[in-house]
C-alpha positions in Angstrom: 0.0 0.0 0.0 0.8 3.9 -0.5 -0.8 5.8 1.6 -3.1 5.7 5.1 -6.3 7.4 5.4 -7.6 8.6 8.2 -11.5 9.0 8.3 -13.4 10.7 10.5 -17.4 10.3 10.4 -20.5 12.4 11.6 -22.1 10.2 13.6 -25.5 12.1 13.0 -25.2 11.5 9.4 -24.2 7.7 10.5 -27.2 7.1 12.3 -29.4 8.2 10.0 -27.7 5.8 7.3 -28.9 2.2 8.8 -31.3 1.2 11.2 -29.7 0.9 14.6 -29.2 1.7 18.6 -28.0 4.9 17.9 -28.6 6.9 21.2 -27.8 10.8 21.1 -24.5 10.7 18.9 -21.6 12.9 19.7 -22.1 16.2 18.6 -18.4 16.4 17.1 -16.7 14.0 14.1 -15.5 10.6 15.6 -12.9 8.2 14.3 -14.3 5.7 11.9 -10.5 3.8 11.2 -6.9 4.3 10.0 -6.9 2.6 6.7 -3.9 1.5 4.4 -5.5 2.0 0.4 -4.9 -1.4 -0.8 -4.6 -3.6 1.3 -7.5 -5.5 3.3 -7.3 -8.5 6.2 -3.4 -8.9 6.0 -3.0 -11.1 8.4 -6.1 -13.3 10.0 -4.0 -14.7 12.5 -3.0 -11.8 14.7 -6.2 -11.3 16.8 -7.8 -8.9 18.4 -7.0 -8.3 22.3 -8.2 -5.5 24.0 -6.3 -5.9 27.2 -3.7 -4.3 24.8 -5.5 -0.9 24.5 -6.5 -0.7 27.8 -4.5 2.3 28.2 -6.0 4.5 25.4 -9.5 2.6 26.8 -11.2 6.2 27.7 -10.0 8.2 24.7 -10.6 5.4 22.2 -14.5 5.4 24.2 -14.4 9.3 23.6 -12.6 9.7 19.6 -13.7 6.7 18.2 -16.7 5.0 19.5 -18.8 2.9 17.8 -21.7 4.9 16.9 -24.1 2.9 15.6 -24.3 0.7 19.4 -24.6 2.3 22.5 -22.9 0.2 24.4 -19.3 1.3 26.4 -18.2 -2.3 26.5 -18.5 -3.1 22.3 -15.0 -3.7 21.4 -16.4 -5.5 17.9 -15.9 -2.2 16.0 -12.6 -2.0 17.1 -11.7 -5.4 16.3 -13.1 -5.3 13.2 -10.9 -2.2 12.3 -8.2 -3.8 13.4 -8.7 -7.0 11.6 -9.5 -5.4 8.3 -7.4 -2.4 8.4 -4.9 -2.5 11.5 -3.1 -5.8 10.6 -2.6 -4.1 6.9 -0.8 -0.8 8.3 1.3 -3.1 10.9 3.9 -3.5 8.0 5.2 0.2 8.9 6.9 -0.2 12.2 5.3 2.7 14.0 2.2 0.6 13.5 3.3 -2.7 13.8 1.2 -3.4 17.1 -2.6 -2.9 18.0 -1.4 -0.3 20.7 0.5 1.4 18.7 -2.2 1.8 15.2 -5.2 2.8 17.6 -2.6 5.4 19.7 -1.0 6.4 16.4 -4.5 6.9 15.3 -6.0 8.9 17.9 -2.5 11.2 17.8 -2.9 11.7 13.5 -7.2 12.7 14.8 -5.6 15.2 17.2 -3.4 16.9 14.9 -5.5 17.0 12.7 -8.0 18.9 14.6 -10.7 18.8 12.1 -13.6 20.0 15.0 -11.9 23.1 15.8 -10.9 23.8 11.4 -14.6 23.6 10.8 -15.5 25.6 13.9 -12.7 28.1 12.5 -14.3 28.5 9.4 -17.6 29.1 10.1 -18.8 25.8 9.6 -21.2 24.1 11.8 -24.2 21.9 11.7 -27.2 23.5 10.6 -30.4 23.9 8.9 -29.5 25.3 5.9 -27.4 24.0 3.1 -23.5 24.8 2.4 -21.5 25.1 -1.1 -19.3 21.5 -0.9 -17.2 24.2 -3.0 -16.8 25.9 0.5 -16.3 23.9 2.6 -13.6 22.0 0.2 -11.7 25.2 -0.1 -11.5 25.6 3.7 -10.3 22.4 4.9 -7.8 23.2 1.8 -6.6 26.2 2.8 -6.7 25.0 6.6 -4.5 21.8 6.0 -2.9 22.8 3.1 -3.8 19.6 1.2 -7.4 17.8 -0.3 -9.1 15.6 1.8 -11.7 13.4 0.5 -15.6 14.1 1.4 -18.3 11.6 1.2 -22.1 12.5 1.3 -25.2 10.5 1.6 -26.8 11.6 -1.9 -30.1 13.2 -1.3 -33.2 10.9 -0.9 -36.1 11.1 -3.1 -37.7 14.4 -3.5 -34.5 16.1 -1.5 -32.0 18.3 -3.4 -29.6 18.3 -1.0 -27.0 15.5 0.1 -25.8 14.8 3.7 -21.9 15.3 4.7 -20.6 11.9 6.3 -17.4 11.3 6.3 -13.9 13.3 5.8 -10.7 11.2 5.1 -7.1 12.6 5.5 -4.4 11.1 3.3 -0.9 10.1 4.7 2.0 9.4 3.4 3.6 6.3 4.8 6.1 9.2 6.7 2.5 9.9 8.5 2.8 13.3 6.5 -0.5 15.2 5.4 -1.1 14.7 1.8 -3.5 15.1 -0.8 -6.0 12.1 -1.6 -6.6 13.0 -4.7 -5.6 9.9 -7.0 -3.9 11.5 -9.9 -6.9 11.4 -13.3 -7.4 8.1 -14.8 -6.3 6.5 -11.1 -9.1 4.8 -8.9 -9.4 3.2 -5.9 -12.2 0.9 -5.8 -12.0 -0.2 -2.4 -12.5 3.1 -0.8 -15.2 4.3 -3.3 -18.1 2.7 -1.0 -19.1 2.9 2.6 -21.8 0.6 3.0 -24.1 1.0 6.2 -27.3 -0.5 5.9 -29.2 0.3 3.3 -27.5 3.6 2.5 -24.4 3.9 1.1 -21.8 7.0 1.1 -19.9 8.2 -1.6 -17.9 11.3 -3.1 -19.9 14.5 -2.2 -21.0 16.0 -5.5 -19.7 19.8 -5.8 -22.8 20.7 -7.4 -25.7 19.6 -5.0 -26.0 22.2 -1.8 -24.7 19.8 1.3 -26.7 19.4 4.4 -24.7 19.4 8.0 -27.2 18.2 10.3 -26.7 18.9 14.3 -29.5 16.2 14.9 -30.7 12.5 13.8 -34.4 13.8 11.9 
């Protein structure tokens, strides 16, 4: 693999995706994995063990919990990251345990900062619809680099899509960089996150873009 992304999610725009125990999701974007671009279930040996992250228990619980189930004791989101993704990015040596890809991970979310850019730049969740233009050119400007967007495409008889998700690229150095793939390049593994029934994919620059502070 290339590059890592880091994704974050909006966990109101997650629970409206599937049917599920979503209980009053965090009002800020959460962690939804670290994830090398190629490479999927590396090694389906090296199990999951939470003992091992017991340390980074109450931040992981905070930054990335598992939005879609209530519960403080799920760990299967976790280990499901970490079987798909973590055992993938363990090839680099700064990941090569599961205490060091979920710590490495929740350092890359805190550098990134991406609550506080938004905040910065004016944008919150609201009722009324944003420019993806505008809200692409501040993260731009912010970070210096393109992240990737994904929306939930409008539902029948809307006009506007819902932001979901915001993936940071890094370079194996664990340096910002763009995720653009250069024209003609595709990725198909990242073009789809399925939840449910609904499915995110690359917000379109056209359609206004709906923020929403709460699960309709």
């Amino acid at each position: 693999w290339k590059k890592l992304y880091l994704a974050h999610h909006w966990p109101v725009t997650v629970c409206k995706m599937t049917t599920n125990d979503c209980h009053d999701p965090p009002k800020y974007w959460t962690i939804h994995g670290l994830w090398p671009d190629k490479a999927e279930e590396c090694n389906r040996t090296w199990h999951f063990n939470v003992t091992e992250i017991k340390d980074l228990m109450s931040d992981m619980r905070h930054y990335w919990p598992d939005v879609l189930h209530s519960s403080l004791n799920r760990t299967q989101f976790w280990k499901h990251e970490w079987d798909k993704h973590g055992t993938c990015a363990a090839t680099l040596e700064v990941l090569n345990s599961q205490k060091k890809y979920f710590g490495k991970a929740l350092e890359l979310y805190q550098h990134v900062d991406l609550n506080s850019c938004l905040l910065k730049a004016g944008i919150k969740p609201s009722s009324s619809y944003y420019e993806m233009t505008a809200i692409k050119e501040a993260l731009t400007r912010f970070y210096g680099v393109t992240p990737k967007i994904q929306c939930l495409p409008p539902e029948e008889g809307e006009k506007a899509q819902t932001i979901g998700q915001i993936e940071f690229c890094f370079t194996k150095e664990l340096q910002l960089r763009n995720c653009t793939a250069p024209k003609g390049g595709s990725n198909p593994m990242q073009a789809h996150l399925k939840l449910g029934t609904e499915e995110l994919s690359v917000c379109n620059d056209t359609l206004p873009t709906y923020y929403p502070s709460e699960v309709q």
